[in-house]
N, C-alpha and C positions, 0 to 999 in steps of 0.2 A: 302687531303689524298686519295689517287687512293682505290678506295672503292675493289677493288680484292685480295688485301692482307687480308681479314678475312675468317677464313673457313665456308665450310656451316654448318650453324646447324640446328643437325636432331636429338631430341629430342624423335621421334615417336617410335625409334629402341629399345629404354630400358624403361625399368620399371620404371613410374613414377608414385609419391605416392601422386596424387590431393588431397587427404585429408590429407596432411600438409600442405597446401596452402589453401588461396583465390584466384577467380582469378582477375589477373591486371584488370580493369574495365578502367585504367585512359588511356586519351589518351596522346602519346609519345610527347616527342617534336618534335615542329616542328617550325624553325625559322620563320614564315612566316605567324602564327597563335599569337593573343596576347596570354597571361594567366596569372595565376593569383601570379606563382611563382617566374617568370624568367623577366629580359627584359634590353632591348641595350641601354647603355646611352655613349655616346662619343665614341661609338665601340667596348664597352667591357660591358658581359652580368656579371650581381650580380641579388640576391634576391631582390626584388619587395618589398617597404618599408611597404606594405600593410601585404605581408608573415614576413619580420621584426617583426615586430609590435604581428603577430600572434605568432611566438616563442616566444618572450619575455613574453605574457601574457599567453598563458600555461604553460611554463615554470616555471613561477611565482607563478600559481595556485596550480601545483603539488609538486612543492616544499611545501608549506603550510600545502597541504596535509599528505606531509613526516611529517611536526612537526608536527600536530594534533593528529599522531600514534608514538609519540617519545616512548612512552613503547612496543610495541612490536620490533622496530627499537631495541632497548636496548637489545631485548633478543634474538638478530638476530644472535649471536656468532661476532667473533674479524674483522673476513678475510673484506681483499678487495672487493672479491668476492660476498661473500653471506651476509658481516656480518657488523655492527656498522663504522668499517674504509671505506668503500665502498659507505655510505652514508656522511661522513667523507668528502670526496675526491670531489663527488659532491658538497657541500658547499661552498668547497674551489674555483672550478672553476666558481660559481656562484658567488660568491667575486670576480674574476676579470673581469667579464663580467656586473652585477650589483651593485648596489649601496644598503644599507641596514646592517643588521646586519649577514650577510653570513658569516663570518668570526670567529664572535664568536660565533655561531651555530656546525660551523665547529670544532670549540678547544673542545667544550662540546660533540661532539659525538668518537672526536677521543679518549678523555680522556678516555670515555667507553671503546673502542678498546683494549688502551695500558695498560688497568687493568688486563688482560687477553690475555694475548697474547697466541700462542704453539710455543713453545720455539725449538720444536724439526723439525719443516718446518722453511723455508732459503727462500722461496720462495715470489716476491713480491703481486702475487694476493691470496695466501691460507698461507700464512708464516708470521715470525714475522718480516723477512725485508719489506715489507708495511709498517707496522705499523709503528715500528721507524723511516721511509722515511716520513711519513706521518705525524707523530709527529713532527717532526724536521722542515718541511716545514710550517707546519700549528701555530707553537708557534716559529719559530723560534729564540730560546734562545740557552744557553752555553750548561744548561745540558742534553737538547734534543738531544744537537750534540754530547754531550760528551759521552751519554749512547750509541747510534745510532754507533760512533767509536768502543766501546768496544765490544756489543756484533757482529759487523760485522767480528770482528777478531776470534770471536765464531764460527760465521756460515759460516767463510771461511776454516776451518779448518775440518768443514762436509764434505761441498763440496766438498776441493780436494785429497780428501778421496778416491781409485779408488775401495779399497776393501767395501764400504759400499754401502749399499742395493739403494742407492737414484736416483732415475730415472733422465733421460735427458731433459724430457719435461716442456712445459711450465708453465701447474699448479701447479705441485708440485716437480719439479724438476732442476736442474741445469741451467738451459735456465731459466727459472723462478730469479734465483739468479742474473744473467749475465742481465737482464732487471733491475733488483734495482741497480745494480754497473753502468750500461751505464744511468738510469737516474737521478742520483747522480750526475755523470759527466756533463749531460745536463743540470742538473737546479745549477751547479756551486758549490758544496755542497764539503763546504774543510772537508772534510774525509783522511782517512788516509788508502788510498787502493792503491798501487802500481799497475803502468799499468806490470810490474810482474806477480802482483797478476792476475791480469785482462786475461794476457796470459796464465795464468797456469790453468783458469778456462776454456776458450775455448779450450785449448790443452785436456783435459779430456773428451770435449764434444765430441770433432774429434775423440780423438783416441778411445773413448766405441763405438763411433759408425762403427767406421774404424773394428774393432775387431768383432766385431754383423757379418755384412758383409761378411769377410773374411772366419768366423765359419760358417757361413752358408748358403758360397757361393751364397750371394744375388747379382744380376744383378746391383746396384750399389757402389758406394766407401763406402755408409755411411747407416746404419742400425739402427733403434731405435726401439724399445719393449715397451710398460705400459701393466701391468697388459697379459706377456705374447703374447700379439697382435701387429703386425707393424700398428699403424695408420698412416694417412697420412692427419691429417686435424692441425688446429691452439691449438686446445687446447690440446691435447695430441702425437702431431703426427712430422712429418719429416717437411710439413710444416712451424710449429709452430719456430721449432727449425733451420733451414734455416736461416729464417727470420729475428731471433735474431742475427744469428751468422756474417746474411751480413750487420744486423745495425754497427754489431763489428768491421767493415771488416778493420778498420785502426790497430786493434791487430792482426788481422789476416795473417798470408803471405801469397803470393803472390802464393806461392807452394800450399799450404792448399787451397786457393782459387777455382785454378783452377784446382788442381787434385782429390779433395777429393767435395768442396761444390757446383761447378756450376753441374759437371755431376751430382750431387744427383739431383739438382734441374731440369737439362733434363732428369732423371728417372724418378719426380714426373710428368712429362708431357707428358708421354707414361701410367701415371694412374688418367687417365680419361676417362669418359663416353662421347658419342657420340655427346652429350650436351652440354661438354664445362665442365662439375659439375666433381669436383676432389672425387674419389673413397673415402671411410671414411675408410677403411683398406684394406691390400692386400688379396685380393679374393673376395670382396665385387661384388656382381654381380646388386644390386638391386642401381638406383638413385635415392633414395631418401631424402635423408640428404642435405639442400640448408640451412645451418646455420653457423655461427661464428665457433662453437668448431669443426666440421664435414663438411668438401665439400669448394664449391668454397668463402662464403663469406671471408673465414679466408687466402686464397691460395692466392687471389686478389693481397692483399699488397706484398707479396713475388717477386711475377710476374712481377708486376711494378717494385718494385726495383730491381729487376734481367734487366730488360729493362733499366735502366740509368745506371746502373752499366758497366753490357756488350756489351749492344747498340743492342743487338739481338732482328730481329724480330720473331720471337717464341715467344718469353716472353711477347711480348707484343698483340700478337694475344690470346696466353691464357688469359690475364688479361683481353680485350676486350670479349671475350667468358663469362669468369666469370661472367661479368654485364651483357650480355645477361641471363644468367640462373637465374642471382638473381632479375632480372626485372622482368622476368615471374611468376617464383616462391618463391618471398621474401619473401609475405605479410603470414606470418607464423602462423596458426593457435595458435602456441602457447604463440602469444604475443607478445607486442613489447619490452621489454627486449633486452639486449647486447648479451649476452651466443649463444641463442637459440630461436632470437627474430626476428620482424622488423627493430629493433632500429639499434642493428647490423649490418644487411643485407645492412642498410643503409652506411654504413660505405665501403661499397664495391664501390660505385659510388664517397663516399669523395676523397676515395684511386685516382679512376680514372682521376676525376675535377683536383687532386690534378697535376698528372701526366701531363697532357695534356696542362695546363698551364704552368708548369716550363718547358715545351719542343716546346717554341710558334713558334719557327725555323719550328716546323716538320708539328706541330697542329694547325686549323682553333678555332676562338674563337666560332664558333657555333658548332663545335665538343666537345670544352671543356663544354659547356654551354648544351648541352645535359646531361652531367651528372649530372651537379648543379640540372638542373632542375629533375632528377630522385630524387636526394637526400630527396628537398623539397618534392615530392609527395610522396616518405616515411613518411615523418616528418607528413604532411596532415594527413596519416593515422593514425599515432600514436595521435594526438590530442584526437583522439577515441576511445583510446587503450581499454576500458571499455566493446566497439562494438565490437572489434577487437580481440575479444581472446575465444577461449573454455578450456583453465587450467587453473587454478590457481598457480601461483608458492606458493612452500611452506615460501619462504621468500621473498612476496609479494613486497616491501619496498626495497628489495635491489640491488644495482648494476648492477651484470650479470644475475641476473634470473628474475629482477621486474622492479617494475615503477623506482627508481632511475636510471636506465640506461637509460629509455625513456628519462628522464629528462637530461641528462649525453648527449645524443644525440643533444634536442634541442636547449640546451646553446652551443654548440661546435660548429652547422651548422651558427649560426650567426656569425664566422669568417672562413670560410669553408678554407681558407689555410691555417688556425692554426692550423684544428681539427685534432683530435689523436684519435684510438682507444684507450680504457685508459687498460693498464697493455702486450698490445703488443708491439705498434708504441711509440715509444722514445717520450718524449716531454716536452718543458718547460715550466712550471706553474709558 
């Protein structure tokens, strides 16, 4: 790849906040150097059976760990996110990567879940479509599917609701829905949701935000609000919501496409810092937000898929930037967690590995293998997570804020063109 096509990055010019960070300490790859992650067998670079071996036995540990606190785990609340289903989901993908009793671990922590659901969230990672996706998958019986059908006819009837109060975004909002219905369809889940339905849910997405825009004469097609604020990151923001909607993009038309969601996504790429790190809301002056829910971790995926989609290089110079910023500043004081972690941040280099490979026409395999090898030296760190953090999350144990996600992380890198963000990137379990 003609190494002139990426912008320079200048970093020096805004406001960076070192104390959310460590700094990188590891050295980069370099093909021409052994180590202890990466390395070339028949011409193609994978993890190092020795780094193998080390996921699997972390992995392993901290899972144990998780059942050893199975009562606080229990009093985590329902959600994907913060709560019982979230460790749930873990189990389940340790059941297809190990051997053991992951499986029935996994039925006994979702059962907690589906005691308690909130009936009045649609959403899959803070909602009660999780849970019944979760259940259904994890017990796979009649009336897991048969409850899972009815109440989705419930919480389709929220959704396409244009006069109710219910946001667009992905934690607790319509995008959030439109991820349960599109990984329903991926893990092959006979439901009873017309691709109708399916269109009428993006159609509400476009046109609240088409209307946001219009009102308030915003410099692009498409306008989103939480809480009053246009964000522009993964968990509450234009991003987030992108993303979902270009996973959709076979409901999508072709008009809707290209007049309403690629220009949003060249707006979001006129809101960035000098860095490469996507703005966390419109006016936002200060870079310092490099995490999943806020900035470039979460933007990565979008990026990428905007670059196979449209074949545009912009999109793929942004998503290259991205792993530059999160390389520098991933190793996140706060932890290696999904939300607001390392774990996460890591997931910005899978996105990349991911890309670079399915594009071998364009990409050298020691381009793509630079990511791998960033991914691992994430992963290295979190083995430490213990060293690795000055907060505590308050629901230490789960998912997107805790050690389950670390763990969520290391089982996925072991098939690194499997892995999936879990409750953004589509994916079959």
């Amino acid at each position: 790849m003609a190494s002139g096509i990426w912008p320079v990055v200048n970093v020096q010019a805004d406001a960076v906040a070192k104390d959310r960070y460590y700094e990188n300490i590891y050295q980069d790859f370099d093909a021409n150097i052994l180590n202890d992650f990466v390395e070339k067998e028949n011409n193609v670079y994978k993890i190092t059976e020795l780094f193998i071996t080390k996921l699997r036995q972390n992995a392993e540990i901290l899972l144990q760990d998780v059942m050893a606190h199975e009562k606080d785990v229990a009093t985590s609340g329902f959600s994907v996110y913060t709560g019982v289903a979230g460790v749930a989901l873990v189990f389940l993908l340790a059941s297809r990567r190990f051997s053991g009793e992951h499986k029935q671990i996994a039925k006994s922590f979702i059962k907690l879940a589906h005691s308690n659901p909130h009936r009045s969230r649609v959403n899959f990672l803070n909602g009660n479509s999780g849970v019944l996706i979760l259940n259904a998958l994890i017990n796979d019986n009649i009336e897991a599917k048969e409850l899972l059908n009815q109440r989705l006819e419930e919480m389709y009837r929220l959704v396409k609701s244009p006069n109710s109060d219910m946001p667009n975004e992905l934690l607790y909002g319509r995008v959030g829905f439109l991820y349960s219905v599109l990984f329903m369809k991926k893990n092959n889940f006979s439901v009873h949701f017309s691709e109708s339905n399916i269109k009428a849910v993006i159609k509400i997405i476009i046109d609240q935000g088409h209307s946001l825009a219009v009102d308030e004469k915003y410099k692009a097609p498409l306008k989103y609000k939480w809480h009053d604020k246009n964000y522009f990151g993964a968990a509450h923001g234009t991003a987030g919501i992108l993303y979902l909607l270009l996973q959709a993009r076979e409901f999508v038309s072709e008009e809707d496409l290209r007049h309403y969601i690629q220009p949003t996504i060249d707006d979001l790429l006129e809101c960035r810092f000098r860095s490469g790190n996507v703005l966390s809301s419109e006016g936002s002056t200060s870079d310092r937000l490099v995490q999943w829910c806020h900035g470039a971790p979460g933007a990565v995926q979008l990026f990428c898929l905007a670059y196979e989609i449209f074949g545009e290089r912009r999109y793929l110079s942004a998503a290259v930037l991205c792993g530059e910023v999160v390389w520098r500043r991933g190793l996140l004081r706060k932890g290696c967690g999904l939300c607001h972690g390392t774990a996460g941040n890591a997931y910005t280099f899978i996105s990349l590995y991911q890309l670079f490979k399915k594009r071998q026409d364009e990409f050298s395999e020691v381009e793509a293998a630079k990511y791998l090898y960033r991914a691992c030296v994430f992963a290295d760190w979190c083995f430490e997570f213990n060293n690795h953090r000055e907060r505590c999350p308050d629901r230490f144990y789960s998912l997107f804020e805790g050690l389950s996600g670390t763990i969520y992380f290391l089982i996925d890198l072991l098939q690194p063109m499997q892995a999936a963000f879990p409750g953004y990137t589509i994916q079959c379990l």
